[in-house]
C-alpha positions in Angstrom: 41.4 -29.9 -8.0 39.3 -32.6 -9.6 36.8 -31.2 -12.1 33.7 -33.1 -10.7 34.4 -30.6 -7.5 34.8 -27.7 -9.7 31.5 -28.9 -11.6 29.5 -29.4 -8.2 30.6 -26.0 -7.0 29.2 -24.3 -10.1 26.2 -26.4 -9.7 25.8 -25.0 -6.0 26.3 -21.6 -7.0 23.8 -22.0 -9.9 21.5 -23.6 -7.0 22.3 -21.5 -4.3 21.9 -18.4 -6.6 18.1 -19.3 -7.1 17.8 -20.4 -3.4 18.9 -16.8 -2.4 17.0 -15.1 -4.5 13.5 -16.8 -3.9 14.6 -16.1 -0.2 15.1 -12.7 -0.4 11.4 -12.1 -1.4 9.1 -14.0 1.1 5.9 -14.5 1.0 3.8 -13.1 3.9 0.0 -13.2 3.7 -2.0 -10.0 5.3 -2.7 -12.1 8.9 0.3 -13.4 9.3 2.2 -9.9 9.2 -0.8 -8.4 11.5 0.7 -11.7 14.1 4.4 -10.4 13.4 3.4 -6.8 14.6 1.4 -8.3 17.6 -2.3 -6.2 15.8 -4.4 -8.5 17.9 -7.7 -6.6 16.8 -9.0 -7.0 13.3 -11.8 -5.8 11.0 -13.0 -6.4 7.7 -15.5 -4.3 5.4 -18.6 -6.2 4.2 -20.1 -5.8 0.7 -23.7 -6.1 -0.7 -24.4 -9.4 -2.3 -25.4 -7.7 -5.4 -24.6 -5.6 -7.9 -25.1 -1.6 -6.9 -25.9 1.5 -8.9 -24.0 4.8 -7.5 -26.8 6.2 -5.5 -27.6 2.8 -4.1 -23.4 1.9 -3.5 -22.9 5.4 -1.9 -25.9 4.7 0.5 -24.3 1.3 1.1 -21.1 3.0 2.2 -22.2 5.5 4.1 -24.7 2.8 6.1 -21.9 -0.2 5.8 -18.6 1.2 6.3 -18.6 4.0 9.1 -17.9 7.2 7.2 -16.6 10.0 9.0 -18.9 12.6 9.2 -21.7 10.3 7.6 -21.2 10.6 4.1 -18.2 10.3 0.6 -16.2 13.4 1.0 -15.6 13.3 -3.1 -17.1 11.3 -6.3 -20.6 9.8 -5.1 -21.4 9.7 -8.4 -18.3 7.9 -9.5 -18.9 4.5 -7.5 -20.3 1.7 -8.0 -20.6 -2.3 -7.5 -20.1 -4.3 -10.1 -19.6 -7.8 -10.8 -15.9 -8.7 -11.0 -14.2 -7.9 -14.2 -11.3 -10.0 -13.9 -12.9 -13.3 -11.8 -9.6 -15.4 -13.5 -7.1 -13.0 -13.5 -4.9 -12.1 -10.1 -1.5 -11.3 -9.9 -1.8 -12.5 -6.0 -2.9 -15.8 -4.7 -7.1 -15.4 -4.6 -6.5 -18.2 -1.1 -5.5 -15.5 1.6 -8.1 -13.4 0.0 -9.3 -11.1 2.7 -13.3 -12.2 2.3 -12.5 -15.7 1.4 -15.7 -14.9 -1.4 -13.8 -13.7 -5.3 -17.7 -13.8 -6.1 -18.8 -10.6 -4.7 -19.4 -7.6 -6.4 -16.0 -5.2 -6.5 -16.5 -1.6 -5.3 -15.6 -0.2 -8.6 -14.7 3.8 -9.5 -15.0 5.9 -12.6 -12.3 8.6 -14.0 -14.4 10.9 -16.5 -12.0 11.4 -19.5 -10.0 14.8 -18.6 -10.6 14.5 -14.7 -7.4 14.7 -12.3 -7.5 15.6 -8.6 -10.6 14.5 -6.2 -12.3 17.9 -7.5 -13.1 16.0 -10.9 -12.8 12.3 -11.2 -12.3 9.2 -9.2 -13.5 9.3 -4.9 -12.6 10.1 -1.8 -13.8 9.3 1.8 -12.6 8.4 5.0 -13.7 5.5 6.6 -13.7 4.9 10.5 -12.6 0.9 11.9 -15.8 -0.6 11.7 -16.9 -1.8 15.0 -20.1 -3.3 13.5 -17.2 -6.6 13.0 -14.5 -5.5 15.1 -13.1 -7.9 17.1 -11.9 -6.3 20.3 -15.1 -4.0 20.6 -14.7 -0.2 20.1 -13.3 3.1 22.1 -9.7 1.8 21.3 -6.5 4.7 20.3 -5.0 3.2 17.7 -1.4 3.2 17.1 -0.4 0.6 14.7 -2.8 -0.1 12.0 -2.4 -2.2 9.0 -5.1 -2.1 6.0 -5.1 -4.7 3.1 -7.0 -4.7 -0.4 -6.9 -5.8 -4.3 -7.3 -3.4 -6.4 -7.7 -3.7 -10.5 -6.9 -1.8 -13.5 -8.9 -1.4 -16.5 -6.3 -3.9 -19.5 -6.1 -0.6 -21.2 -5.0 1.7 -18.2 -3.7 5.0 -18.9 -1.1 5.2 -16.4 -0.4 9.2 -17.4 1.3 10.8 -14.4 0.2 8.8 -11.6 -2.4 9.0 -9.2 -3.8 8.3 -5.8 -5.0 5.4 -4.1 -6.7 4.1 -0.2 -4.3 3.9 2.9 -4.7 5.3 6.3 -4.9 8.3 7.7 -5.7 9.7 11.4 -6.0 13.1 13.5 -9.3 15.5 14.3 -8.3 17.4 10.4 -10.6 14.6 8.7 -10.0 16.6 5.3 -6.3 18.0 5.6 -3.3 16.0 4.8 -4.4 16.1 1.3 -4.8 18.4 -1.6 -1.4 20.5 -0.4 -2.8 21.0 2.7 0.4 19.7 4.8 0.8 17.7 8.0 1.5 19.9 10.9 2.1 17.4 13.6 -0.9 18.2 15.3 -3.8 18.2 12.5 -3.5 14.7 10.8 -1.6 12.6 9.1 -1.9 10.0 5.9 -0.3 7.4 4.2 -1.5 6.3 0.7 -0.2 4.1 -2.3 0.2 6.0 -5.3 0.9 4.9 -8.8 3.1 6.7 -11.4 4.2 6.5 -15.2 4.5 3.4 -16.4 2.7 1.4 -13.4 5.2 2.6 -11.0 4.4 2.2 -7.4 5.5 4.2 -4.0 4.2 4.8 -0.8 2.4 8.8 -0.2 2.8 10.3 2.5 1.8 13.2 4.3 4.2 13.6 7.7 6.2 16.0 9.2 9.5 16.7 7.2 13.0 17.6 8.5 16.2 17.9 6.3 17.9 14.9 7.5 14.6 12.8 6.6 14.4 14.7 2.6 17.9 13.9 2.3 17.0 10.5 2.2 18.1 8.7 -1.0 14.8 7.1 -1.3 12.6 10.0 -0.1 11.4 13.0 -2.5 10.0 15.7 -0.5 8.1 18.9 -1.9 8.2 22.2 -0.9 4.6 23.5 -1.4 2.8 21.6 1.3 1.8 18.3 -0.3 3.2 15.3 0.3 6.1 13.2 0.4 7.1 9.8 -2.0 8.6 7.3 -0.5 10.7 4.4 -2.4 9.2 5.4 -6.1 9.6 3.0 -8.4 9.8 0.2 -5.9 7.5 -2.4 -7.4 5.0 -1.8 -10.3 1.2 -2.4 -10.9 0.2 -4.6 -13.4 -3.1 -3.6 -15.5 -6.1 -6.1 -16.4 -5.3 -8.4 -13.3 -5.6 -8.0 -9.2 -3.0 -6.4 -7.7 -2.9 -6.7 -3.8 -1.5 -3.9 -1.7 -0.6 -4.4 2.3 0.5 -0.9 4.5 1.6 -1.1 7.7 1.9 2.1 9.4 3.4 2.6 13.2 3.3 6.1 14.6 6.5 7.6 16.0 6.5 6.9 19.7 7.5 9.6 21.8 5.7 12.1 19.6 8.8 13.7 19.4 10.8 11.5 17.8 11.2 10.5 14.4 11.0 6.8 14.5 7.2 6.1 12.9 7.4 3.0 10.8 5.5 2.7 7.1 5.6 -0.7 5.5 4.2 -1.8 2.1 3.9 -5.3 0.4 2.8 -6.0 -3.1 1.2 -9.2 -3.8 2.2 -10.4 -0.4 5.9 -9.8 -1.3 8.2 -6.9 0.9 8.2 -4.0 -1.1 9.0 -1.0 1.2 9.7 0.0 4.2 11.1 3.1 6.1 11.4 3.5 10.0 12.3 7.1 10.6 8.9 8.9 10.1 7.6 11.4 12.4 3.7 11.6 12.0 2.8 13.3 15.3 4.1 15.6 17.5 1.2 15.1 19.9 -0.6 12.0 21.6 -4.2 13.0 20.2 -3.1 11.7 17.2 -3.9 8.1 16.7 -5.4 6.1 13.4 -8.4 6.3 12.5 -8.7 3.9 9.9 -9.1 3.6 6.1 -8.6 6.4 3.8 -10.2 5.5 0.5 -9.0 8.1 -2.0 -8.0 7.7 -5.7 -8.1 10.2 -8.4 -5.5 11.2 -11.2 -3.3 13.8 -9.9 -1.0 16.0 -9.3 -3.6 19.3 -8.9 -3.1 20.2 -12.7 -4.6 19.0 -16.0 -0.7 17.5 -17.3 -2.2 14.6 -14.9 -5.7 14.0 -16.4 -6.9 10.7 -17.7 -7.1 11.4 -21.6 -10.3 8.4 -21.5 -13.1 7.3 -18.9 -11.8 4.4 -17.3 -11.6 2.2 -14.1 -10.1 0.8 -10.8 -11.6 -2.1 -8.9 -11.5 -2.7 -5.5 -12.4 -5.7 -3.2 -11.3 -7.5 0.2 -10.5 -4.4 2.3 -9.3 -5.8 6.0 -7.6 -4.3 8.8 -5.8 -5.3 12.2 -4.6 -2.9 14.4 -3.0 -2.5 17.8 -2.6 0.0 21.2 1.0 0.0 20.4 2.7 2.4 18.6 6.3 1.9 16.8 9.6 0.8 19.0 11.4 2.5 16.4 12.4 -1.0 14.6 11.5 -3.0 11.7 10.1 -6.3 12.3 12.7 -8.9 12.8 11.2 -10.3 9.7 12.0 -7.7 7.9 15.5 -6.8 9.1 16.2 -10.3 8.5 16.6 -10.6 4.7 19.1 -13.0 3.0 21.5 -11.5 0.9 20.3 -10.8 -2.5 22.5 -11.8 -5.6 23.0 -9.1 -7.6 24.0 -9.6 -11.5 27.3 -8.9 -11.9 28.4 -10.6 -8.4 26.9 -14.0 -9.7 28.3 -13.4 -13.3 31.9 -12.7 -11.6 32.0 -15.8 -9.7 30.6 -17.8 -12.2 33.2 -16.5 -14.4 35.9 -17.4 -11.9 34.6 -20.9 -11.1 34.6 -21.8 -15.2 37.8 -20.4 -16.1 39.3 -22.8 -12.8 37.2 -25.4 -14.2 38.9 -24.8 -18.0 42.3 -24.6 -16.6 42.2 -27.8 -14.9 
């Protein structure tokens, strides 16, 4: 075999190598994966044009955002808007973001040195799709919902255990599914993000269990009622910059089957994604909306924040839809080219250079 065929095949491997593996992680702003679900109806959260103390903020919320039950469940004290801390620093693209204005004050939250859990530091409320903006007009069930955000990290973030932070929840329980108080199939459900030690993300979940779904290899279930991490480890947050978080989440459909869908993309990039989730076992369960709720914890003080710091948020949007899941992932993301691993791309290198040496 000629050596210039030998040196072109190694160059297509090298080539092909990066080809395949820019491939394998797309990139898919927040609207165009609400078109690839079909979520036809879409929402976004306004914020005030200027900076906010916390008992002007929390009256914002409550007036601005459409807080269930009218008011912040948790940490009223603890928010605030603030100009932007990091205006020049995003880990995402600042075009697709979800105001289309990185000048706005950020809703911004405090964790009191030695708080964990909602009880002590950080905030919690649940806030209902906004019809003030909605673009399909109000009374709908929703089914499918996905919710969109940026959130920020103080540089010196003090990762420590882990911690909470917003997703979606739905069901008449407006406070369970939380806090060990576990799904039931008929009282609520939620899905958060959570980080961990060292940055590391996952997807938190509160959901009806069943053996074959904890035996998953990428599903740790507990035992004591609270709830369930999915794909830990999966990505990881990055301090001092924007982060952008996307969940998609499709309830099961019949209600008694386990076939509910949970998506998550980091910094528009596929992240996670399961498709055997059972969040209901009854048809008055739909979504409600966005569940804001961030603390340190874990229920005990091994979580706590050892100083005050900070989380940022800005560019909340959501799309949702009537539909519920079909019990399959988007053809987008079933659709993945093969990734190259390490040592498959080290072996056939190897193998193309030692043909290319005997030659």
């Amino acid at each position: 075999m000629p050596r210039f065929i030998v040196s072109s095949c190694i160059s297509a491997l090298l080539l092909g190598m990066d080809v395949a593996s820019a491939a394998s992680s797309p990139i898919v702003p927040p609207a165009s994966l609400a078109s690839m679900y079909a979520l036809t109806a879409s929402t976004a959260l306004p914020v005030p044009t200027s900076a906010l103390s916390a008992s002007d903020a929390a009256s914002y919320l409550v007036s601005s955002w459409g807080l269930s039950n009218g008011k912040i469940q948790n940490g009223a004290s603890n928010l605030a808007f603030v100009d932007d801390p990091f205006p020049n620093n995003s880990s995402t693209s600042l075009s697709d973001s979800a105001d289309g204005n990185t000048t706005s004050p950020v809703l911004q939250v405090t964790y009191p040195a030695g708080s964990y859990s909602h009880d002590t530091g950080g905030a919690q409320f649940y806030a209902l799709w906004n019809t003030s903006s909605n673009s399909s007009g109000s009374g709908e069930n929703w089914n499918s919902m996905l919710v969109t955000y940026e959130v920020a990290f103080d540089a010196d973030f003090d990762w420590v255990k882990g911690g909470k932070l917003p997703g979606l929840r739905g069901g008449p329980d407006v406070y369970g599914c939380s806090g060990g108080e576990a799904a039931n199939g008929s009282n609520c459900f939620t899905s958060r993000t959570m980080w961990r030690t060292d940055g590391d993300g996952e997807v938190y979940a509160y959901a009806l269990e069943s053996k074959k779904f904890c035996d998953s290899s990428n599903v740790m279930c507990n035992d004591d009622g609270y709830g369930t991490s999915i794909d830990r480890g999966a990505f990881s947050f990055q301090s001092g910059a924007w982060n952008r978080v996307t969940m998609l989440v499709s309830l099961n459909n019949p209600v008694n089957k386990a076939n509910g869908q949970v998506a998550l993309y980091y910094n528009n990039v596929p992240a996670i994604t399961l498709s055997s989730l059972q969040f209901r076992s009854t048809s008055d369960i739909n979504i409600g909306g966005l569940f804001f709720s961030t603390f340190f914890g874990g229920s005990n003080s091994s979580w706590a924040t050892p100083n005050t710091t900070h989380t940022y948020f800005r560019g909340f949007q959501m799309w949702a839809s009537s539909a519920a899941s079909n019990g399959t992932a988007s053809s987008a993301l079933k659709c993945q080219p093969r990734r190259w691993g390490p040592d498959s791309f080290s072996l056939s290198v190897g193998l193309l250079v030692f043909v290319y040496a005997m030659l």
